[in-house]
C-alpha positions as CSV (number, residue, x, y, z in Angstrom):
1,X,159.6,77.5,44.6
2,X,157.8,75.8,41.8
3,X,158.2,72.5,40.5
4,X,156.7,71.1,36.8
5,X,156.7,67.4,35.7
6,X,155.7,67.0,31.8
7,X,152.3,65.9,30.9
8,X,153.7,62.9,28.5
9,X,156.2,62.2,31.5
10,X,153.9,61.6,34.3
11,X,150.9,59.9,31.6
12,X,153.7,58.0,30.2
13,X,151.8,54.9,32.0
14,X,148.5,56.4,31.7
15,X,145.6,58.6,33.2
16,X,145.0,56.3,36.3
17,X,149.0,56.6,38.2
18,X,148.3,60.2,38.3
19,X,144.6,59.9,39.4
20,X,146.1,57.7,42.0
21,X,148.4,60.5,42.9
22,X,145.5,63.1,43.4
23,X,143.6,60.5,45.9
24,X,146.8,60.7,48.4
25,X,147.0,64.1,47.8
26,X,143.3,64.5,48.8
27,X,143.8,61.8,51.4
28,X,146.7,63.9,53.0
29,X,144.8,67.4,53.4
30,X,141.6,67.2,54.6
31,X,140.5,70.7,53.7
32,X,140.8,72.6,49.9
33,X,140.5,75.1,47.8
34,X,140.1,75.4,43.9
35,X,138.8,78.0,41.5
36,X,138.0,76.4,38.1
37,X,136.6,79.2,35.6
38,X,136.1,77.0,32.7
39,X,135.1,73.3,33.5
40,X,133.9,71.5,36.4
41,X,136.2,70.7,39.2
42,X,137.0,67.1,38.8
43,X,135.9,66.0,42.2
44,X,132.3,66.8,41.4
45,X,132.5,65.6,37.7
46,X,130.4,62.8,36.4
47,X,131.6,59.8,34.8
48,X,130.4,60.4,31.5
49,X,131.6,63.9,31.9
50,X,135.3,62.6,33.6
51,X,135.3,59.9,30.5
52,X,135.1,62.9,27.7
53,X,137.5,65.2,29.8
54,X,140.1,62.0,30.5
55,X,139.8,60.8,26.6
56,X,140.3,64.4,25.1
57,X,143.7,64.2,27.5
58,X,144.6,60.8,25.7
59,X,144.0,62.2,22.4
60,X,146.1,65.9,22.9
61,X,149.0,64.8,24.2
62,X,149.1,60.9,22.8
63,X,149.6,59.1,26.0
64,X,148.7,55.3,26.4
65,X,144.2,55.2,26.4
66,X,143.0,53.6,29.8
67,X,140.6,56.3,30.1
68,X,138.0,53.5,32.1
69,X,140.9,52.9,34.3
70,X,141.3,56.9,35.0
71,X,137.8,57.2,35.3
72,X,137.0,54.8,37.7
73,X,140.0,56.2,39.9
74,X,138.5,59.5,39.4
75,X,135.6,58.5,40.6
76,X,137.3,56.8,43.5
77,X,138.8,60.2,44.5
78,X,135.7,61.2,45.2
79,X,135.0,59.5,48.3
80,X,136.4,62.8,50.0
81,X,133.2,64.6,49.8
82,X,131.3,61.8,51.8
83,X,133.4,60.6,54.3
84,X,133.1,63.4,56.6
85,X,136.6,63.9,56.9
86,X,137.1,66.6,54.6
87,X,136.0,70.1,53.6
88,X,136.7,72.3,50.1
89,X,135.9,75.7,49.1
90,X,135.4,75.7,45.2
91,X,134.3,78.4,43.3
92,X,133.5,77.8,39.4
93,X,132.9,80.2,36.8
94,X,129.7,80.2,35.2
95,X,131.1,79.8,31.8
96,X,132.1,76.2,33.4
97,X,128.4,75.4,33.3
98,X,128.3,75.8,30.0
99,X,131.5,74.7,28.2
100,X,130.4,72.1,25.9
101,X,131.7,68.5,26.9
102,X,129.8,65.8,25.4
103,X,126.9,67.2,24.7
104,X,123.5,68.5,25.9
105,X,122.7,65.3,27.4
106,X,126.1,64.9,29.6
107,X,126.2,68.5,30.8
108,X,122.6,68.0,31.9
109,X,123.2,65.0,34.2
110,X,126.4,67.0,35.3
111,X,124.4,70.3,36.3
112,X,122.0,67.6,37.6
113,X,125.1,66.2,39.9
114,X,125.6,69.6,41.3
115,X,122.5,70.5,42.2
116,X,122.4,66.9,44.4
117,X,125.7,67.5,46.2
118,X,126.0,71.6,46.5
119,X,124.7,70.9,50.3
120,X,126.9,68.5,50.8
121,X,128.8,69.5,54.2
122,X,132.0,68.8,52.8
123,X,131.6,71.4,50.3
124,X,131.2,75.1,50.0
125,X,130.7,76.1,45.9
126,X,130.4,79.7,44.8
127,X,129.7,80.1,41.3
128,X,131.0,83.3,39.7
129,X,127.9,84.9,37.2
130,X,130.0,85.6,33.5
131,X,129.0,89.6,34.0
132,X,130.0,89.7,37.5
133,X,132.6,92.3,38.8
134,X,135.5,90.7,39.8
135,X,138.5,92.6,42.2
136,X,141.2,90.2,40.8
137,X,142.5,90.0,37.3
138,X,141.4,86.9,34.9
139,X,143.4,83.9,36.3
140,X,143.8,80.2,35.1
141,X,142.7,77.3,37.4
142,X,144.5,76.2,40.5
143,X,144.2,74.2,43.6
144,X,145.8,74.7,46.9
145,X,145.9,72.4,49.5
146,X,147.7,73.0,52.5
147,X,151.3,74.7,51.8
148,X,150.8,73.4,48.2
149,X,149.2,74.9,44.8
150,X,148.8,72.8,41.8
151,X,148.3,73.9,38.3
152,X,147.4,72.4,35.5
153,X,149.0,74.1,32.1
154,X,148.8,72.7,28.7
155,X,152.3,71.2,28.8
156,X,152.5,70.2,32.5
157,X,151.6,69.9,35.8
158,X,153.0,73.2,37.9
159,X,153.0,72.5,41.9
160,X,153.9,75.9,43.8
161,X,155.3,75.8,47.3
162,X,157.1,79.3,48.3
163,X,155.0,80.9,50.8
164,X,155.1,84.1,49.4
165,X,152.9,82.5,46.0
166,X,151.6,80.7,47.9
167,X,149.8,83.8,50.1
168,X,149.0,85.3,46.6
169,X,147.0,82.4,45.6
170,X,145.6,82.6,48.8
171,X,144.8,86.5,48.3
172,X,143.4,85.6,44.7
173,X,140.9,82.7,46.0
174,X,139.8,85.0,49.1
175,X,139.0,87.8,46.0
176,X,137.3,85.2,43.6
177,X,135.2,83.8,46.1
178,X,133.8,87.2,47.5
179,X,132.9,87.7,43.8
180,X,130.9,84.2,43.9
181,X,127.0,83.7,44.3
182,X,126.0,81.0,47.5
183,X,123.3,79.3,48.5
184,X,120.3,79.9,46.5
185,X,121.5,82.0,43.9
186,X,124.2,79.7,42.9
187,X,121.2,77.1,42.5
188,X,119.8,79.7,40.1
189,X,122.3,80.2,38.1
190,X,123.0,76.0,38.0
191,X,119.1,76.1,37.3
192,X,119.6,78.6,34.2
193,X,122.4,76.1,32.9
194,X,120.3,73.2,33.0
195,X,117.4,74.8,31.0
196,X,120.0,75.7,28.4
197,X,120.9,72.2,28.2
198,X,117.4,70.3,28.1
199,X,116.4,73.0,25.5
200,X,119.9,72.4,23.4
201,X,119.1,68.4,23.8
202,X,115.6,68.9,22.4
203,X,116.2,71.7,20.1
């Protein structure tokens, strides 16, 4: 079963309700998964970074502009990764590291963010390289948590609950992330990103 609420319903009082809706969420599941090919995963976003994403969100679909307010609860949500009570598998593409939001100097300090918290023990981030072979066809962004999977389309927010899609998210992550670099050579690949962005904010 699969249930969608309009974007310019549940923004209809802003970017920071629904933020607040994402901290219970988090709050309620202690451990995650999310595959993001294009962007970074918001719980590891920067406030700079969060600020362009949450403002571009104001401006597409003309919802009311509290994008400080939305920020700071963003930024809020992300008290999961440090309060040792929670754990999340995410795996990025490496395209994410290079999508241009806001500019060489604010995807710096957001590769710069990664490389502090990728040993974070709540966290285990696989990075998939842009040539690498992948066993799954090309798939949009989703996070599951518990018996629930959330996606975010242009229109609306999509939550998935019948076990059988469920188990085929499941089966997708499980082929994603054995398609992921680890460890060191996801710190390589973040490394190559941030080179590309000191030269691009120099250049």
């Amino acid at each position: 079963m699969a249930s969608s609420v309009p974007w310019q319903e549940s923004l209809s009082s802003g970017t920071a309700a629904v933020q607040d809706e994402v901290i219970r969420w988090y709050q309620r599941t202690p451990d995650g998964q999310a595959y993001v090919p294009d962007m970074i995963w918001g719980t590891l976003q920067t406030q700079a970074y969060a600020t362009v994403i949450l403002g571009q969100v104001v401006d597409f679909l003309g919802v009311p502009d509290d994008v400080p307010a939305g920020v700071a609860k963003r930024m809020q949500r992300q008290q999961v990764l440090y309060d040792g009570e929670h754990h999340y598998d995410v795996v990025l593409g490496e395209q994410a590291l290079f999508t241009n939001i806001g500019g060489p100097e604010v995807m710096r300090e957001q590769i710069d963010r990664i490389l502090r918290d990728i040993d974070l023990p709540s966290l285990t981030l696989g990075i998939i390289p842009a040539s690498a072979h992948v066993d799954m066809l090309p798939v949009h962004a989703f996070n599951l948590h518990g018996d629930e999977v959330n996606v975010e389309l242009v229109s609306s927010s999509l939550n998935v609950t019948e076990p059988a899609e469920l188990d085929l998210y499941r089966k997708a992550f499980s082929r994603l992330s054995d398609a992921a670099l680890y460890g060191d050579e996801a710190e390589e690949l973040l490394r190559k990103a941030r080179s590309f962005w000191i030269g691009a904010q120099h250049g």
